[in-house]
MIMISE-656242 format. One record per residue (C-alpha): residue in three letters; residue number from 1; x, y, z. Coordinates in Angstrom, 1 decimal. Layout:
REM MIMISE-656242
+-----+-----+--------+--------+--------+
: res :   n :      u :      v :      w :
+-----+-----+--------+--------+--------+
: ALA : NUM :      X :      Y :      Z :
...
+-----+-----+--------+--------+--------+
//
This chain:
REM MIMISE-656242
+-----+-----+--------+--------+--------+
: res :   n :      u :      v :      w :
+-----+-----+--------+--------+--------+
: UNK :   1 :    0.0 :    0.0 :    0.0 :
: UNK :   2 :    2.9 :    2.3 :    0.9 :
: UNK :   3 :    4.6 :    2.2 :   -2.4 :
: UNK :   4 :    1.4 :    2.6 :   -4.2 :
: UNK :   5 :    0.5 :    5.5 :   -2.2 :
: UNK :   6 :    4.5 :    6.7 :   -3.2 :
: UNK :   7 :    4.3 :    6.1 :   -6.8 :
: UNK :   8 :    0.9 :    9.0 :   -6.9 :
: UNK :   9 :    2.7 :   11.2 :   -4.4 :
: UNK :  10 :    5.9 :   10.8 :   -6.7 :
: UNK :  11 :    3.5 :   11.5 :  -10.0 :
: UNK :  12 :    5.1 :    8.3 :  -11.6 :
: UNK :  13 :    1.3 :    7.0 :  -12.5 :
: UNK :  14 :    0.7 :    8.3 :  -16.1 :
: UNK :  15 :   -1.4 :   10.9 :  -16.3 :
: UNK :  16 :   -4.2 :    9.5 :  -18.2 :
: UNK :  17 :   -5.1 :    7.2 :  -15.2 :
: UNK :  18 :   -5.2 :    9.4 :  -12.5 :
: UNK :  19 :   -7.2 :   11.7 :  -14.9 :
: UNK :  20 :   -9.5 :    9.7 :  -16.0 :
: UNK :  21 :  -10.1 :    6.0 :  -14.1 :
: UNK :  22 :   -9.1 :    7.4 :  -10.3 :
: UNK :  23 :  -10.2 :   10.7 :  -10.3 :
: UNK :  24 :  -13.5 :   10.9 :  -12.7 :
: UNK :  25 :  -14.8 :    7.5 :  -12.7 :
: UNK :  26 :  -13.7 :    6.2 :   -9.4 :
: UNK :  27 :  -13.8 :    9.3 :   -7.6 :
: UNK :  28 :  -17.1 :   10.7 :   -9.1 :
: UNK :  29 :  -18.8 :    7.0 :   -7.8 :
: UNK :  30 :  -17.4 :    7.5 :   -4.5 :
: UNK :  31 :  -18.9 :   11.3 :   -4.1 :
: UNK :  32 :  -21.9 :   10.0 :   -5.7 :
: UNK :  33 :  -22.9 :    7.1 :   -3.3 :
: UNK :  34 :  -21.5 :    9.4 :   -0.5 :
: UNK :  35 :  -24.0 :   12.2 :   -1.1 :
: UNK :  36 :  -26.6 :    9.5 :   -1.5 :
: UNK :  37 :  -26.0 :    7.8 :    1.7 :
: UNK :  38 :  -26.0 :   11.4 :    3.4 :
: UNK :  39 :  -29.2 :   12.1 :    1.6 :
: UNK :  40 :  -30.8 :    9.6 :    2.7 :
: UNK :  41 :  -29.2 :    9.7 :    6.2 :
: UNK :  42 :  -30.6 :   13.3 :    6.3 :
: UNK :  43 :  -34.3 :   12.2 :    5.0 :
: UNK :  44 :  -34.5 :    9.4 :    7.5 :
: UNK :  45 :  -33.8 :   11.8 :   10.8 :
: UNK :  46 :  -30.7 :   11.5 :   11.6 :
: UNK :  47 :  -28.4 :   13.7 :   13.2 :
: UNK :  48 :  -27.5 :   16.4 :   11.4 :
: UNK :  49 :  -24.2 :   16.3 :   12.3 :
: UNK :  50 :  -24.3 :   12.3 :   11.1 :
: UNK :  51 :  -25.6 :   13.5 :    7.7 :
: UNK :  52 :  -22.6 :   16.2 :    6.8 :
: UNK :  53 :  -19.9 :   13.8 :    7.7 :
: UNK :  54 :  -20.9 :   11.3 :    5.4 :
: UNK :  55 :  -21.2 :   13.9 :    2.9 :
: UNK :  56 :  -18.2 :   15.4 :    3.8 :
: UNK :  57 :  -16.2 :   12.2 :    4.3 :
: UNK :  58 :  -14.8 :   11.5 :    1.0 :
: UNK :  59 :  -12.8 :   14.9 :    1.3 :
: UNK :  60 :   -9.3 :   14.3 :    2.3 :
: UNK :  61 :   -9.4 :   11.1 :   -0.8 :
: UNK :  62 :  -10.9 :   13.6 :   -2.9 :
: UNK :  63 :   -7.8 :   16.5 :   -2.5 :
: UNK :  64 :   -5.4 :   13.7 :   -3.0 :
: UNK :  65 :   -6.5 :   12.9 :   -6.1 :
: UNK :  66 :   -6.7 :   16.3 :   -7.1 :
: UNK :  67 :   -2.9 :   16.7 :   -6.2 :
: UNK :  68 :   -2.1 :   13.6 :   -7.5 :
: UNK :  69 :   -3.3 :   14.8 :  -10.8 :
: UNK :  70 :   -1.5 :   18.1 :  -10.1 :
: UNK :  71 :    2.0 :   16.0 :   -9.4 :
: UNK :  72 :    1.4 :   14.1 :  -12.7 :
: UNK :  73 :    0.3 :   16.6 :  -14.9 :
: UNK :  74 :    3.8 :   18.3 :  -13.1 :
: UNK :  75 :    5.8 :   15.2 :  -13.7 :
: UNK :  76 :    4.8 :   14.4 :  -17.4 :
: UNK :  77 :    4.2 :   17.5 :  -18.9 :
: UNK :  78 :    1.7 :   17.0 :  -22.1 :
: UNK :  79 :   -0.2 :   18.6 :  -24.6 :
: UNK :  80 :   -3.1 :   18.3 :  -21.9 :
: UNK :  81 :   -1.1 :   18.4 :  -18.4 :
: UNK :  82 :   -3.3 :   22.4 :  -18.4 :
: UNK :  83 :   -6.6 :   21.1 :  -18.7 :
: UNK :  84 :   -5.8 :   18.3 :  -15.9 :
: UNK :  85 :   -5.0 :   20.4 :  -13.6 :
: UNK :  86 :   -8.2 :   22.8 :  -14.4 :
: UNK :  87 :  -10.2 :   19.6 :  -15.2 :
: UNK :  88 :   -9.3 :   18.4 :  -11.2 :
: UNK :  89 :   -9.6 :   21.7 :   -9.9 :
: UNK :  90 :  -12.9 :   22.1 :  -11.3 :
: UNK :  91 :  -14.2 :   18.4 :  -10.3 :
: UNK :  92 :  -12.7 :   19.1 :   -6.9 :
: UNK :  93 :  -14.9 :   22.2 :   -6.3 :
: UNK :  94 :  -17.8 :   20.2 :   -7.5 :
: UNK :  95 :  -17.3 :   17.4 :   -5.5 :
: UNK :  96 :  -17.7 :   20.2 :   -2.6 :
: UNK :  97 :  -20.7 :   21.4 :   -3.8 :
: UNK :  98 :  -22.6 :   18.8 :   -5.0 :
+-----+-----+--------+--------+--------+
//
């Protein structure tokens, strides 16, 4: 697990997968059954509080992979490396919102 976690920190995964499989498909279906669960935590009365951290949960994996595109985007430098790092920023503040 460690050097998994090391090779995103290091930006050695190629761009196009932490793009597009980590961050927009698996992170996307991560925020989605998190808001849903929170939803439905929230509609069922319970706490509040029990409601926004399950929606808020997902946070700290979501700015990884938002810097992990960042570091590979960095690392590898392509024709597209400036719309990754827009394209994360922009799903990150989604993420937040939605």
């Amino acid at each position: 697990m460690r050097s998994l976690l090391r090779t995103y920190w290091n930006g050695d995964v190629p761009l196009r997968r932490v793009f597009w499989f980590d961050m927009l498909v698996v992170g996307t279906i991560v925020n989605a059954v998190s808001a849903a669960t929170a939803l439905v935590a929230f509609a069922t009365d319970a706490p509040d509080w029990l409601a926004l951290g399950i929606f808020l949960a997902p946070l700290p994996y979501n700015l990884l992979l938002c810097l992990f595109v960042w570091r590979s985007a960095t690392r590898h430098p392509s024709g597209w490396s400036d719309f990754a790092k827009v394209g994360a920023v922009l799903w990150l503040v989604a993420a937040l919102i939605i």
